[in-house]
C-alpha positions as CSV (number, residue, x, y, z in Angstrom):
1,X,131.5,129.3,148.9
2,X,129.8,131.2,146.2
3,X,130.3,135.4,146.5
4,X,127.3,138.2,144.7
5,X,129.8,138.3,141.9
6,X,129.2,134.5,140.9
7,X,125.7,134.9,141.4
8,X,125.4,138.5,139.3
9,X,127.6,137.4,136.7
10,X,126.0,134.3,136.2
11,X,122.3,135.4,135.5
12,X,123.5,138.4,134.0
13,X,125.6,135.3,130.8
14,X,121.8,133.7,131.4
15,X,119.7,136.4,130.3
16,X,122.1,137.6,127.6
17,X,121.5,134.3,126.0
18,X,118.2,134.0,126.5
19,X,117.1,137.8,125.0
20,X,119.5,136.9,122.0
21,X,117.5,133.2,121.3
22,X,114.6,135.7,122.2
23,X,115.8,138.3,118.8
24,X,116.7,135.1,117.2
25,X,113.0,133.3,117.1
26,X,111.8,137.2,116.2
27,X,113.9,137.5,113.1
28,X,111.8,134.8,110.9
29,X,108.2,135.8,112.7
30,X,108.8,139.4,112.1
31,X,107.6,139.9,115.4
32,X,109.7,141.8,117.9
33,X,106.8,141.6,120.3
34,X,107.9,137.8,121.5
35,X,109.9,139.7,123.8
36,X,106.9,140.0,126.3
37,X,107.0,136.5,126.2
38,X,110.5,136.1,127.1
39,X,110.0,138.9,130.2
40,X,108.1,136.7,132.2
41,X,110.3,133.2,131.8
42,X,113.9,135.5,132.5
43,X,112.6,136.2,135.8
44,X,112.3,132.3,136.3
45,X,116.0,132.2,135.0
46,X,117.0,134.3,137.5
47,X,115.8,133.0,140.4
48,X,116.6,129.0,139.3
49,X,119.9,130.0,138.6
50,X,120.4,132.6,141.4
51,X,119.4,128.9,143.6
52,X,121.7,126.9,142.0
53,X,125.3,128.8,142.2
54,X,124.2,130.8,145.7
55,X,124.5,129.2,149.0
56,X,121.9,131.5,150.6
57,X,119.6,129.9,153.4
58,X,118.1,127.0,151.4
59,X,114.5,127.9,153.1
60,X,114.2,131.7,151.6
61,X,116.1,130.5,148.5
62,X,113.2,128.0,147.6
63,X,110.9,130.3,148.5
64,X,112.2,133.2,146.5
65,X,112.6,130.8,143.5
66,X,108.9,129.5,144.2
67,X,107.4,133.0,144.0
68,X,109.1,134.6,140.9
69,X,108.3,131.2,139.0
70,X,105.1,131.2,139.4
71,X,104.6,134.9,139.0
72,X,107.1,134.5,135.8
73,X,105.5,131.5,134.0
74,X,102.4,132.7,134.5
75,X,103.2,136.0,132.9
76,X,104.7,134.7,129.8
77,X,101.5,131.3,129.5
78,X,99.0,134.7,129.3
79,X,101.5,136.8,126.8
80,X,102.2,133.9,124.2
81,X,98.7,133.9,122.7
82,X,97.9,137.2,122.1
83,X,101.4,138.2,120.9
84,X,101.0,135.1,118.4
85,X,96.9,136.2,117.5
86,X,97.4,139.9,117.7
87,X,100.5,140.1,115.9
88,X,103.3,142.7,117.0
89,X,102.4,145.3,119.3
90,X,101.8,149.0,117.9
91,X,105.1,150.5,119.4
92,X,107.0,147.9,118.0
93,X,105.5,148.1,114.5
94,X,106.2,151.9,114.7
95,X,109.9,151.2,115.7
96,X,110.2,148.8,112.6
97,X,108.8,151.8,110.4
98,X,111.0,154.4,111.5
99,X,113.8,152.3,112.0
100,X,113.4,150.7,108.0
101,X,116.0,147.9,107.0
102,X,118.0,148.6,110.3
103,X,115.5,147.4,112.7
104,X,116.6,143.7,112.7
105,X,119.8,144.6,114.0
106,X,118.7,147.8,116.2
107,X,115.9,145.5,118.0
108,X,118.6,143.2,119.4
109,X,119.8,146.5,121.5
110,X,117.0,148.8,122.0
111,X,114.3,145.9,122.8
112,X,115.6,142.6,123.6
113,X,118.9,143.4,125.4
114,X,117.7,146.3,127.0
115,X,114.5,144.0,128.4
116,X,117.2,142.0,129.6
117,X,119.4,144.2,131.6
118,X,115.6,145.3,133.2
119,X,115.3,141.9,134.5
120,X,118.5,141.5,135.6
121,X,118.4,145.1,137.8
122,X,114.3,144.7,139.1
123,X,115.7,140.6,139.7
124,X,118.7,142.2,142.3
125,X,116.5,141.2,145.6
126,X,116.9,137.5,144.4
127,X,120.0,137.3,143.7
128,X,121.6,139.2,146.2
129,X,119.5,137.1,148.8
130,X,121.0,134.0,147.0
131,X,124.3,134.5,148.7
132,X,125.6,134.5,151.3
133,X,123.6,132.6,153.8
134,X,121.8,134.8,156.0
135,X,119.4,134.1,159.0
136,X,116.5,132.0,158.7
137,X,113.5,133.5,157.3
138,X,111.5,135.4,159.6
139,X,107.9,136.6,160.2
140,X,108.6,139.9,157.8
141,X,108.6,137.1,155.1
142,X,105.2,136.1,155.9
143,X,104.0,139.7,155.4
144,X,106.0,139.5,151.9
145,X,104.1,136.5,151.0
146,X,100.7,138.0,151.7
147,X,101.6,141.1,149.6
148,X,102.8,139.2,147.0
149,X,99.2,137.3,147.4
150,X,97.2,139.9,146.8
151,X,99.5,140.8,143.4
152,X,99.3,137.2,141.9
153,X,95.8,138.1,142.7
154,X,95.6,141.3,141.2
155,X,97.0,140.0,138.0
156,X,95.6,136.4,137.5
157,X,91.9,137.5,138.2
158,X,92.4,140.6,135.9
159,X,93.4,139.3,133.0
160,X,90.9,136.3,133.2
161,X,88.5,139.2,133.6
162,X,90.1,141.0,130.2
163,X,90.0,137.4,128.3
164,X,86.3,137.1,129.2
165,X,85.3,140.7,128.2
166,X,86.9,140.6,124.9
167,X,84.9,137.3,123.9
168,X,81.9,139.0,123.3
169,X,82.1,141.2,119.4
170,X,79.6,143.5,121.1
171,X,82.2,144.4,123.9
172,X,84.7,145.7,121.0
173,X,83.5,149.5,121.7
174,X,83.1,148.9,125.2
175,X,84.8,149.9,128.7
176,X,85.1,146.8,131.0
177,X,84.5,148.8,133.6
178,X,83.8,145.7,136.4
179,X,85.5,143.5,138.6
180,X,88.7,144.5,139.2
181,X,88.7,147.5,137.1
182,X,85.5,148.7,139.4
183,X,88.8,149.9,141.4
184,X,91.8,150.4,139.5
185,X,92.2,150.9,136.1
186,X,95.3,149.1,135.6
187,X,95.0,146.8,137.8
188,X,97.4,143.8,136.3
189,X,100.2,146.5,137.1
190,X,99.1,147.1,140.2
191,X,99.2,143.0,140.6
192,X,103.2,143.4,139.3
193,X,103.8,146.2,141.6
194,X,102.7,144.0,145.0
195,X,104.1,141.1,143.0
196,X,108.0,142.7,143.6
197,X,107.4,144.3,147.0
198,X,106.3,141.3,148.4
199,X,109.5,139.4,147.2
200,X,111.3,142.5,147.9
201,X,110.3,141.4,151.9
202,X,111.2,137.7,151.7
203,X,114.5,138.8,150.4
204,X,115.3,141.4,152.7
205,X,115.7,139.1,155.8
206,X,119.4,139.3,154.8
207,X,120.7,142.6,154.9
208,X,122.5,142.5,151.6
209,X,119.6,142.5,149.7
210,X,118.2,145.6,151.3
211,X,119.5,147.6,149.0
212,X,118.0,145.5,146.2
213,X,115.6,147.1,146.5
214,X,116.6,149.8,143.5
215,X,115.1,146.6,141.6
216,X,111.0,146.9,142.7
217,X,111.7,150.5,142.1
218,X,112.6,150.5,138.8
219,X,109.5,148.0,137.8
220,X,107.4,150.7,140.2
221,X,108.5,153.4,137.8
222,X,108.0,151.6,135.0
223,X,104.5,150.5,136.3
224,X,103.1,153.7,137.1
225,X,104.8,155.3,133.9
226,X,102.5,153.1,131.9
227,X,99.3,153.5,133.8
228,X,99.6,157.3,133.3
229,X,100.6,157.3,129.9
230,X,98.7,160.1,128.4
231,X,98.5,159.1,124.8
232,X,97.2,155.4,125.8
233,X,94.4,157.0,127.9
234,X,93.4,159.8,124.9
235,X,93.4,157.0,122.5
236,X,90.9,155.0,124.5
237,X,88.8,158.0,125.5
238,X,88.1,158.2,121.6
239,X,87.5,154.5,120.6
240,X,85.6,153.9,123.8
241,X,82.4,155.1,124.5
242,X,82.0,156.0,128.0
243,X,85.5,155.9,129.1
244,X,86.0,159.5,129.7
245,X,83.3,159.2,132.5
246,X,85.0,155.8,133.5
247,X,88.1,157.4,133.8
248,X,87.4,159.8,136.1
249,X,85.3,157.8,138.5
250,X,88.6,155.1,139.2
251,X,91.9,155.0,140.2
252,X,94.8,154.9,137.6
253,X,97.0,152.6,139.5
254,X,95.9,151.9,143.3
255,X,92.5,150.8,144.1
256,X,90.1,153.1,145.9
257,X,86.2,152.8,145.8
258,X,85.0,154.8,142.4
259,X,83.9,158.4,142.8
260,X,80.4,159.3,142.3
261,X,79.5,160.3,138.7
């Protein structure tokens, strides 16, 4: 009978290898920003290998493992291109400048490892429902399932919607300022957000993983951080026309009908 420890310890030697093959593909592309790519696909990780050494109810195991692997590889399909086309991301290029010769060695730590022990904490309602086996799953899952619905929604249409924007050169200077960002500004986090509650619901039929819940809060903080990130928002309001006005009319993070210019 497997415990929480064989479950935690095990994704937590997973991931570690993972985000160090992660810093190891990095070195030779100069590109630290593969890491986004990695996010998505150590969340599947997780959850296959929380299935395989838990003994949980075999039922909300599949499920759990169904929901963050589609979320997951879905994630890192949509990051691989643009990392690969758009080169590494601004906050990583100004870490490699401050940090000079030391940066190979410092991104192992302060990006790859630390995006790995992330994973492993927002992960916790997986793999404490992975063990041991709990009731079988119950009509709160179904709610969890709708909620996660509506994020895979959230964040699949959105970034189709982004994709098909930036096609057009005359769109460059532009605010896409329809479809799903009618309502919410962000709303590929807000997708991620419903994404984590919803498998934080499935999980907590057993009452262990209740208290993983410490896991959707930390991506929630991280979420919302982002979407009110104040130098983000002042550098689009200057290379954007008509985002100011945009701005104030939507939601950062949770949908609402736009306010009347």
């Amino acid at each position: 009978m497997s415990s929480h420890v064989d479950v935690l310890a095990s994704t937590a030697l997973v991931i570690l290898i993972l985000m160090i093959v992660a810093w190891l593909i990095s070195l030779p592309l100069g590109n630290a920003s593969i890491v986004t790519v990695f996010w998505g696909l150590g969340f599947v990780v997780v959850g296959w290998v929380s299935g395989a050494v838990g003994d949980g109810h075999t039922d909300r195991s599949n499920l759990l493992v169904a929901m963050v692997s589609i979320w997951g590889v879905r994630l890192s399909a949509n990051s691989w291109r643009p990392v690969l086309a758009g080169g590494e991301h601004r906050r990583h290029r100004s870490a490699r400048r401050d940090a000079g010769d030391s940066f190979a060695t410092r991104s192992l730590f302060t990006i790859f490892l630390s995006a790995g022990a992330a994973i492993w904490v927002v992960s916790l309602p997986i793999q404490l429902a992975a063990t041991p086996a709990g009731p079988p799953v119950r009509a709160v899952a179904v709610v969890g399932v709708a909620i996660w619905g509506l994020g895979l929604f959230f964040a699949t249409v959105s970034d189709a919607q982004l994709a098909r924007f930036r096609v057009e050169p005359a769109n460059q200077s532009k605010v896409l300022d329809w479809g799903l960002r009618r309502y919410t500004r962000h709303p590929r986090e807000f997708g991620d957000f419903c994404v984590w509650w919803g498998i934080w619901l499935v999980a907590a039929d057993t009452s262990d993983a209740r208290i993983g819940a410490v896991g959707p809060l930390l991506l929630s903080s991280l979420l919302l951080r982002r979407a009110a990130a104040a130098g983000s928002e002042a550098t689009l309001g200057t290379q954007r026309e008509g985002y100011d006005l945009y701005a104030a009319r939507t939601s950062s993070f949770f949908p609402r009908s736009p306010r009347a210019s």
